[in-house]
C-alpha positions as a Markdown table, in Angstrom:
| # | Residue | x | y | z |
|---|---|---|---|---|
| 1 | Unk | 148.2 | -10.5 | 97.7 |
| 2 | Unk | 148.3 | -14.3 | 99.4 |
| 3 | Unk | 144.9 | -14.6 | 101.3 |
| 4 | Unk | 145.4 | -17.1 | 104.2 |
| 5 | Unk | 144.3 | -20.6 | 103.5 |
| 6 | Unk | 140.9 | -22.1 | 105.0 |
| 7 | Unk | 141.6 | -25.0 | 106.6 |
| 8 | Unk | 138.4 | -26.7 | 105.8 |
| 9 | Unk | 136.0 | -29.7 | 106.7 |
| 10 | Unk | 137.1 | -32.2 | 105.1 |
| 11 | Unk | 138.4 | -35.3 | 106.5 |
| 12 | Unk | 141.3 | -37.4 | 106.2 |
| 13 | Unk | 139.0 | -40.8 | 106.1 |
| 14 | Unk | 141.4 | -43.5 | 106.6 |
| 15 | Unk | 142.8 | -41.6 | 109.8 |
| 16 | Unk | 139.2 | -40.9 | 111.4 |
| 17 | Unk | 138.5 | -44.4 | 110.4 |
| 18 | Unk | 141.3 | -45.7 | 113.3 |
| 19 | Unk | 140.0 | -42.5 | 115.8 |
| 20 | Unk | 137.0 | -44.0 | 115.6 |
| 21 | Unk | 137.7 | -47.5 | 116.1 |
| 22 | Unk | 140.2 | -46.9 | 118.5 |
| 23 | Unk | 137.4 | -44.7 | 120.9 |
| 24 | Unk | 135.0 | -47.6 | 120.2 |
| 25 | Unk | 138.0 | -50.1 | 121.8 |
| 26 | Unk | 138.6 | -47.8 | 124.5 |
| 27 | Unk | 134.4 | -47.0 | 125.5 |
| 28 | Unk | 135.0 | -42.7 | 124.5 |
| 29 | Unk | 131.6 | -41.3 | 124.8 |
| 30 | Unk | 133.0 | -39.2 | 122.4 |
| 31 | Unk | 136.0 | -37.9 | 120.2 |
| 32 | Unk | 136.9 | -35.0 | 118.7 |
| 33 | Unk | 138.0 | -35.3 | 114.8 |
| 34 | Unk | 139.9 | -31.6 | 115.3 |
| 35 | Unk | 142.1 | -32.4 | 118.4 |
| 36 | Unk | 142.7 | -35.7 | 116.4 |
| 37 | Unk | 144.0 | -34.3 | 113.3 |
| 38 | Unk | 141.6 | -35.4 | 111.1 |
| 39 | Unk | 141.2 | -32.8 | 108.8 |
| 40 | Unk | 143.1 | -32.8 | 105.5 |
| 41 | Unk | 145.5 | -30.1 | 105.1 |
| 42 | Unk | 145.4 | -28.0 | 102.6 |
| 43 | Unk | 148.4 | -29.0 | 100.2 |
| 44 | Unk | 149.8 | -25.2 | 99.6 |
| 45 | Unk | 150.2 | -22.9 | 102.4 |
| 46 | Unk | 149.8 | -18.8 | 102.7 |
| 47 | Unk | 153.6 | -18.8 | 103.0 |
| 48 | Unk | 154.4 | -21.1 | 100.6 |
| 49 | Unk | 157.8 | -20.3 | 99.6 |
| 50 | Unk | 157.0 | -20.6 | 95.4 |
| 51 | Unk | 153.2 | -18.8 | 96.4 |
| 52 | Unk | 155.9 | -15.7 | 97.7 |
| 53 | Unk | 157.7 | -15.8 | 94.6 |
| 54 | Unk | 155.2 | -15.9 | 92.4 |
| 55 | Unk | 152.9 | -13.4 | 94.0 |
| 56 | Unk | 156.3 | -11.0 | 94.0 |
| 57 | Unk | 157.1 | -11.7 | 90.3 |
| 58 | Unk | 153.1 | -10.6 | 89.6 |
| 59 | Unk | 153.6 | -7.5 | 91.7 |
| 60 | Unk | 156.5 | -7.1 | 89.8 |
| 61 | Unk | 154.8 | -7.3 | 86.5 |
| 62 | Unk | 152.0 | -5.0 | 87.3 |
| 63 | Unk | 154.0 | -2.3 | 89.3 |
| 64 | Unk | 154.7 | -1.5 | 85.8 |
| 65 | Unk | 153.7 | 2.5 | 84.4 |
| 66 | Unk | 154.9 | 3.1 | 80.6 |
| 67 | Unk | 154.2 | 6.6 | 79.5 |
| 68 | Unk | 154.7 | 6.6 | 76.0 |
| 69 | Unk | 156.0 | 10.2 | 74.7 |
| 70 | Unk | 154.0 | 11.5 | 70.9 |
| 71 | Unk | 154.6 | 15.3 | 72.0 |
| 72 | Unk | 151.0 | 16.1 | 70.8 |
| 73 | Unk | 149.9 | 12.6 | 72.6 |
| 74 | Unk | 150.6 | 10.2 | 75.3 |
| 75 | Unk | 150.0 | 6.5 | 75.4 |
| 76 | Unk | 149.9 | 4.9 | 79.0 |
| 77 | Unk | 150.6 | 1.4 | 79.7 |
| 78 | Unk | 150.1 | 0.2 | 83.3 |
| 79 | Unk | 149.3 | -2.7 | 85.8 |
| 80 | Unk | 145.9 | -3.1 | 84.6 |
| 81 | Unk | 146.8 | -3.6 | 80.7 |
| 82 | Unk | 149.9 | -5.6 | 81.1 |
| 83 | Unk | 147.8 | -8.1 | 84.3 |
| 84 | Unk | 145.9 | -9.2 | 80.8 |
| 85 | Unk | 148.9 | -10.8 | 79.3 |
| 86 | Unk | 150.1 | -12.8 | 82.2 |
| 87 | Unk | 150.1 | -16.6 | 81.8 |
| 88 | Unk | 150.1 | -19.1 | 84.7 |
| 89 | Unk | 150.7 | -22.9 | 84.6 |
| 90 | Unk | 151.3 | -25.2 | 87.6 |
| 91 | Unk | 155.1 | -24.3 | 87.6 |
| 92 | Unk | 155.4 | -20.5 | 86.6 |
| 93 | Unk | 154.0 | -17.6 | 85.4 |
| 94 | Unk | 155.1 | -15.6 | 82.5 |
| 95 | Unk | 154.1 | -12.8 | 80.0 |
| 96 | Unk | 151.8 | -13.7 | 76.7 |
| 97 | Unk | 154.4 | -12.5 | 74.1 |
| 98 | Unk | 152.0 | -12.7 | 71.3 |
| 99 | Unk | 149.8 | -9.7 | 73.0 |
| 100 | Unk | 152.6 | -7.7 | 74.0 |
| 101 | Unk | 153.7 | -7.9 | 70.0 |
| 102 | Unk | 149.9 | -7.4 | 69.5 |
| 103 | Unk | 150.1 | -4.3 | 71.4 |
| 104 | Unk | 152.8 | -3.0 | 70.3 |
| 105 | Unk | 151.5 | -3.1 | 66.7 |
| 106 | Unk | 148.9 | -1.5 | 67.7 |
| 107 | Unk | 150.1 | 1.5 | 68.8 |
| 108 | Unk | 152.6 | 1.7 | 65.5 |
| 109 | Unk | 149.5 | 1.2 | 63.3 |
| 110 | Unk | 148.1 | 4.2 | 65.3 |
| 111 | Unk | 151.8 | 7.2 | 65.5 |
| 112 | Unk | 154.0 | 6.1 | 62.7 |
| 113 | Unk | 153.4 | 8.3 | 59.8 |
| 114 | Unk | 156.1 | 6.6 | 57.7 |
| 115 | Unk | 154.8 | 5.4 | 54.4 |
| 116 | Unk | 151.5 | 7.3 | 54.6 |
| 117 | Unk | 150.0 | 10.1 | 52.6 |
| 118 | Unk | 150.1 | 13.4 | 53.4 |
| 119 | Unk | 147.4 | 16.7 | 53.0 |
| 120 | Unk | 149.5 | 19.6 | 52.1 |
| 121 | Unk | 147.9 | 22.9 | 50.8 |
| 122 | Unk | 149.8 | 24.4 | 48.2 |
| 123 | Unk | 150.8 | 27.9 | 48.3 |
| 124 | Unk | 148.4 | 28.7 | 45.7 |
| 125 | Unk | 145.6 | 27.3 | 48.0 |
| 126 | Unk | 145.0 | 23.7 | 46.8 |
| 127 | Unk | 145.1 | 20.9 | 48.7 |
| 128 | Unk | 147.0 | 17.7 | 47.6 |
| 129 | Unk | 147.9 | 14.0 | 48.9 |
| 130 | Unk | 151.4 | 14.1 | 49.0 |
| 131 | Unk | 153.0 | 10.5 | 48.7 |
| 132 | Unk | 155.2 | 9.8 | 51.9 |
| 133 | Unk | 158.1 | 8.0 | 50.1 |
| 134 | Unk | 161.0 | 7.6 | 52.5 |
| 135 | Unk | 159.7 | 9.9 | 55.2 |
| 136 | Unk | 157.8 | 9.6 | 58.7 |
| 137 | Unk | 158.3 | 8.1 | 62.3 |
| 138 | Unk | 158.3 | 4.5 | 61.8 |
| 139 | Unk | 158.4 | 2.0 | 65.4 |
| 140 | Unk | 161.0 | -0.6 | 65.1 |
| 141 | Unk | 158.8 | -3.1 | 66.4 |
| 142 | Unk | 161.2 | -5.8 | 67.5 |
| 143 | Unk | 163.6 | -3.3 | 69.7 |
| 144 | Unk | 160.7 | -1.9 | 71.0 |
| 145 | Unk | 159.2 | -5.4 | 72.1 |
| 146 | Unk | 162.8 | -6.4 | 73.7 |
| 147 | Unk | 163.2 | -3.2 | 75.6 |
| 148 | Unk | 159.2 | -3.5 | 76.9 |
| 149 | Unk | 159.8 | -6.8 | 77.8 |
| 150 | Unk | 162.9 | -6.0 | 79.8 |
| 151 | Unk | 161.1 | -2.9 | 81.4 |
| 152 | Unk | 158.0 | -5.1 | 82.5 |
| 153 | Unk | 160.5 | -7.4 | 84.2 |
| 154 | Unk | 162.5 | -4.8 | 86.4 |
| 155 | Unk | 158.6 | -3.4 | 87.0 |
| 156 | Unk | 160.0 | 0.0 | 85.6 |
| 157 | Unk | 158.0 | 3.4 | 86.1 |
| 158 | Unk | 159.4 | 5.5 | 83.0 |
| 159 | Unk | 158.2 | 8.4 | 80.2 |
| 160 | Unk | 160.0 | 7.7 | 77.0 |
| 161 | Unk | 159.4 | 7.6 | 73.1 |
| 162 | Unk | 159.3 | 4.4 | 71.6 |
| 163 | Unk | 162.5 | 2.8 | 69.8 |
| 164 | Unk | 162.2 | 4.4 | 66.6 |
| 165 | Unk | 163.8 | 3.3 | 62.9 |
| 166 | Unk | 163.1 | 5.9 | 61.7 |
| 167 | Unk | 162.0 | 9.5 | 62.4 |
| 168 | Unk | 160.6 | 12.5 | 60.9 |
| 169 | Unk | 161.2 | 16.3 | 61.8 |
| 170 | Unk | 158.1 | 16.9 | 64.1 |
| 171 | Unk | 155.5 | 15.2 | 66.1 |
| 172 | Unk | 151.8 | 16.0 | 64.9 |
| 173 | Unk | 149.2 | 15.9 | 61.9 |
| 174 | Unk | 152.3 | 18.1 | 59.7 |
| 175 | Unk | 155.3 | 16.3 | 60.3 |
| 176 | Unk | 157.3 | 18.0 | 58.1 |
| 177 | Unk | 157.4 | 21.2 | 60.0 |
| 178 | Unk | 156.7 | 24.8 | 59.6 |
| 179 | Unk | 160.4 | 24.9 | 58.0 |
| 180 | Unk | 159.9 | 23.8 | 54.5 |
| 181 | Unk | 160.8 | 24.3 | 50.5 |
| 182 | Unk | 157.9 | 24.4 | 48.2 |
| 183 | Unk | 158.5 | 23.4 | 44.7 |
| 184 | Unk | 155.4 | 24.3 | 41.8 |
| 185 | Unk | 156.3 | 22.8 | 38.8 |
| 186 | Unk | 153.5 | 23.9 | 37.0 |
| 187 | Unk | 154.3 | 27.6 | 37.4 |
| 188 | Unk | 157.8 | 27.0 | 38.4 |
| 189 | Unk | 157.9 | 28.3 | 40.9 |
| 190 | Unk | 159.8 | 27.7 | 44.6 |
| 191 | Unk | 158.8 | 28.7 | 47.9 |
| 192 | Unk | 160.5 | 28.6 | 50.8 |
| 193 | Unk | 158.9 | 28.6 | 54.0 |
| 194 | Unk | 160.7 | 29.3 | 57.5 |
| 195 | Unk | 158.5 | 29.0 | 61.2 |
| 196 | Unk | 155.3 | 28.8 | 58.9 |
| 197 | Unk | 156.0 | 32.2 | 57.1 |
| 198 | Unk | 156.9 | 32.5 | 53.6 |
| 199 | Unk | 160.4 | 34.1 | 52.7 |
């Protein structure tokens, strides 16, 4: 919010300068420097006109509320996260795309499973690191920043996933489901699995 300028105490010199000389000319006992004017002004004003704009384009910004949507987990941006990333020069303020890139990698480094390793006990009991080859959820970083950056903007109040690339079955530590085949080469064997029980 615009607080309401303080006038101040400090004096335009040149013009109390003439005030005074003119009261000596004319014998004033006294003068005063506040009926005179002689206090500068201060140069912007509580309503200001680009002061408005700017504080509405802030309120805007931080009116914000992004509830991000991991099923098992939830990830909340809001006012207080996204007033860190706005800029301000002398002629505008804007939003640090850098950190909002920042944050978004952040959270993909965090929820996307794509790529990564998986523990997976074997039928049989054992428990392996399965490679994640062409599988996971996997942020597409880039739509993801341009949809943000659009949402910030319009000072949107929305629950939604992130823009994904690509996406596994389910959300959680076992993406893969409770709906799975299970092939043992060693004993060749193959088990299928349906809602976690073995058929």
């Amino acid at each position: 919010e615009i607080v309401k300028e303080n006038p101040g105490t400090k004096l335009d010199t040149k013009e109390t300068d003439q005030i005074i000389k003119q009261a000596i000319y004319q014998l004033e006992k006294e003068v005063s420097f506040e009926d005179k004017n002689c206090y500068l002004e201060p140069d912007i004003k509580y309503n200001d006109k680009t002061l408005l704009q700017t504080v509405k384009k802030l309120n805007q910004y931080v009116k914000t509320e992004i509830v991000y949507d991991f099923v098992v987990e939830q990830e909340i941006l809001d006012g207080k996260q996204i007033s860190k990333w706005i800029t301000q020069d002398e002629k505008q303020v804007s939003l640090d795309t850098d950190r909002i890139k920042e944050y978004i990698k952040q959270i993909s480094k965090k929820y996307n499973t794509y790529g990564r390793d998986r523990e997976f006990v074997t039928t049989s009991g054992n428990m392996l690191e399965l490679p994640s080859g062409g599988y996971g959820w996997l942020i597409n970083q880039e739509e993801e920043f341009i949809q943000l950056m659009q949402e910030i903007n319009n000072g949107s109040v929305v629950k939604r996933e992130p823009v994904y690339s690509v996406r596994a079955f389910t959300r959680g530590k076992n993406d893969i489901g409770t709906t799975y085949v299970e092939i043992d080469l060693g004993k060749q064997h193959l088990y299928f699995y349906q809602e976690e029980k073995l058929v």
